[in-house]
BABA-854100 format. One line per field, with one value per atom (N, C-alpha, C, O, CB): atom name; x, y, z; chain; residue in one letter. Coordinates in Angstrom, 1 decimal. Glycine has a CB too. Layout:
name <- CA,... $
px <- X,... $
py <- Y,... $
pz <- Z,... $
chain <- A,... $
resn <- a,... $
END
This chain:
name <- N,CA,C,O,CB,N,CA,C,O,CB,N,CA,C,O,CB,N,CA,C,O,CB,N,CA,C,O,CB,N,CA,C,O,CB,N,CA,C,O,CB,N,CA,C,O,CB,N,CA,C,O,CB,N,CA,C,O,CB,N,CA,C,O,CB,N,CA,C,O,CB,N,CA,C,O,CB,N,CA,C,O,CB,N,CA,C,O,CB,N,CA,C,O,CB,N,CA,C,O,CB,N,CA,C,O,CB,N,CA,C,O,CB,N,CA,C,O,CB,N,CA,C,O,CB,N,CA,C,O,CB,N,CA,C,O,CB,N,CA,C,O,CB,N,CA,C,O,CB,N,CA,C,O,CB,N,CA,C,O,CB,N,CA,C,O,CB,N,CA,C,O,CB,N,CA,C,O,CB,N,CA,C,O,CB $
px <- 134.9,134.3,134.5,134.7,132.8,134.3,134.3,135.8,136.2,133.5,136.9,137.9,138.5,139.7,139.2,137.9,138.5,138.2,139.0,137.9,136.7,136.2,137.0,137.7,135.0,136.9,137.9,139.5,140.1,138.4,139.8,141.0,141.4,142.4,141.2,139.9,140.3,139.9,140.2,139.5,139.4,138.8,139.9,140.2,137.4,140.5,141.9,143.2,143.7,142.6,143.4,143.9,143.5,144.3,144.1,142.1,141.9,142.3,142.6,141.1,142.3,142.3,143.6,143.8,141.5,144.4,146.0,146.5,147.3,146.9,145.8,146.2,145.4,146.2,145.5,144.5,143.7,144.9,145.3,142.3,145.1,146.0,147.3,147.9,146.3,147.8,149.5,148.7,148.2,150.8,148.2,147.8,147.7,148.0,146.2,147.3,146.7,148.7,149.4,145.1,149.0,150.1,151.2,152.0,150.5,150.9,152.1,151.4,152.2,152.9,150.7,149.9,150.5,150.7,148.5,150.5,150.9,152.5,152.9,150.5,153.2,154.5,154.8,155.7,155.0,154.1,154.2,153.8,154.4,152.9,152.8,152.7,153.8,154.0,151.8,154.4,155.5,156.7,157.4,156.1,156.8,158.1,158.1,159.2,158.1,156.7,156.4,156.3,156.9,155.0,156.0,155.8,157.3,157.6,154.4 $
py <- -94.7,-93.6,-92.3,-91.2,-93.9,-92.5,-90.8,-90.6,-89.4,-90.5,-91.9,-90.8,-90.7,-90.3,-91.3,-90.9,-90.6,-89.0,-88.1,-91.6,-88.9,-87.4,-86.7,-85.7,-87.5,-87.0,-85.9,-85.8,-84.8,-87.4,-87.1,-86.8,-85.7,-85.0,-87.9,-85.8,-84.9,-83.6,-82.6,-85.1,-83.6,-82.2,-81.2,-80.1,-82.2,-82.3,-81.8,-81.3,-80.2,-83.6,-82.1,-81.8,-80.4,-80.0,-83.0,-80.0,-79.5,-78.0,-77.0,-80.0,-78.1,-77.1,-76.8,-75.9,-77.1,-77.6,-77.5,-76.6,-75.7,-79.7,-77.1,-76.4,-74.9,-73.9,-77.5,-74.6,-73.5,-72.4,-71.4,-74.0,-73.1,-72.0,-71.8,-70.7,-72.5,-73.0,-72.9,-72.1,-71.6,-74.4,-71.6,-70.6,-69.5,-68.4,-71.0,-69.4,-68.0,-67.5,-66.6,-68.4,-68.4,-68.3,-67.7,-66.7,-69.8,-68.5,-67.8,-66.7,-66.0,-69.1,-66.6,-65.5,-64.0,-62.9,-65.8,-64.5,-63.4,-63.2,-62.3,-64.2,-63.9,-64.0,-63.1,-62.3,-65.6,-63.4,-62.7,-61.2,-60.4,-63.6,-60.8,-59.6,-58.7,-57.4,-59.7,-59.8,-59.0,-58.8,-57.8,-60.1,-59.6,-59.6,-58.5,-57.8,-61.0,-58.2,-57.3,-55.8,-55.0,-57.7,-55.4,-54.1,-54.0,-53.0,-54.1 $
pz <- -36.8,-37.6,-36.9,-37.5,-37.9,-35.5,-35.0,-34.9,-35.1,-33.3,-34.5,-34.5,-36.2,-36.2,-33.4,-37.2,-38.4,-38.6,-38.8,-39.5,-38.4,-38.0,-37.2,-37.5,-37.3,-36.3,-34.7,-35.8,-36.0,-32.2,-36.3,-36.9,-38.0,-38.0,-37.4,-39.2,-40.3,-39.4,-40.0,-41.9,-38.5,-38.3,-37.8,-38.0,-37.2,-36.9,-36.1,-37.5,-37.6,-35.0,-38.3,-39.1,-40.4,-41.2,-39.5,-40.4,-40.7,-40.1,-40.7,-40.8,-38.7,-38.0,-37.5,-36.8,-37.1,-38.0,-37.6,-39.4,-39.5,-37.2,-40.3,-41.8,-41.4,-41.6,-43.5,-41.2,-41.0,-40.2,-40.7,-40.0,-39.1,-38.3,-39.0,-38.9,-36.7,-39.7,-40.0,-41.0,-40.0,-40.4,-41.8,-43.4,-42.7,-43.3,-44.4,-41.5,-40.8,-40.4,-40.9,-38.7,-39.6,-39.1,-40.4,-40.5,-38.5,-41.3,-42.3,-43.2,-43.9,-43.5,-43.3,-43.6,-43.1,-43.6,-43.0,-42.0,-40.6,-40.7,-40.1,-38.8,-41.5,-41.3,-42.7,-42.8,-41.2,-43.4,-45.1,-44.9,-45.6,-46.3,-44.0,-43.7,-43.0,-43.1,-43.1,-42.2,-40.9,-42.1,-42.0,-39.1,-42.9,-44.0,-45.0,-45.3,-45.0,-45.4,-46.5,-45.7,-46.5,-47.2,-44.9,-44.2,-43.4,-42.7,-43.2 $
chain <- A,A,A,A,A,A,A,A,A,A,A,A,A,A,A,A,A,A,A,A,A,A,A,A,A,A,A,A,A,A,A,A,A,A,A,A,A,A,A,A,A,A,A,A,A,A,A,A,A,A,A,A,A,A,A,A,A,A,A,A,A,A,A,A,A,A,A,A,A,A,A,A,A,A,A,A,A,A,A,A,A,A,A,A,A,A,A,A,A,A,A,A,A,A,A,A,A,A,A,A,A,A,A,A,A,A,A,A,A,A,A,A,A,A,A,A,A,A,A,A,A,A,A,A,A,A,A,A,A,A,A,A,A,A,A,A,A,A,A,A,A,A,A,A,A,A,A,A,A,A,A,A,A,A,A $
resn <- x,x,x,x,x,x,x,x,x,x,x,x,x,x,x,x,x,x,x,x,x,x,x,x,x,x,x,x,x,x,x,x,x,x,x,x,x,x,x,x,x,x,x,x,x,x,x,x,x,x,x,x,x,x,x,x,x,x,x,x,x,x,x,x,x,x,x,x,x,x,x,x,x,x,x,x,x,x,x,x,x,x,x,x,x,x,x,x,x,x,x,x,x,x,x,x,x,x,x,x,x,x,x,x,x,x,x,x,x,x,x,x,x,x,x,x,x,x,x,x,x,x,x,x,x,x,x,x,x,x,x,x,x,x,x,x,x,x,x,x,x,x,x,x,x,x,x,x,x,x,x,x,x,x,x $
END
């Protein structure tokens, strides 16, 4: 049970950054 947790959380936080990350990429493209 806890590593299913540690799991989605990790994965959560790996989609969080890659959205931030291309986010950041869509900005540097557009300006």
């Amino acid at each position: 049970m806890i590593t299913l947790i540690s799991y989605i959380t990790f994965l959560f936080t790996v989609l969080l950054v890659g959205s931030v990350l291309f986010a950041g990429l869509i900005k540097i493209k557009l300006i």
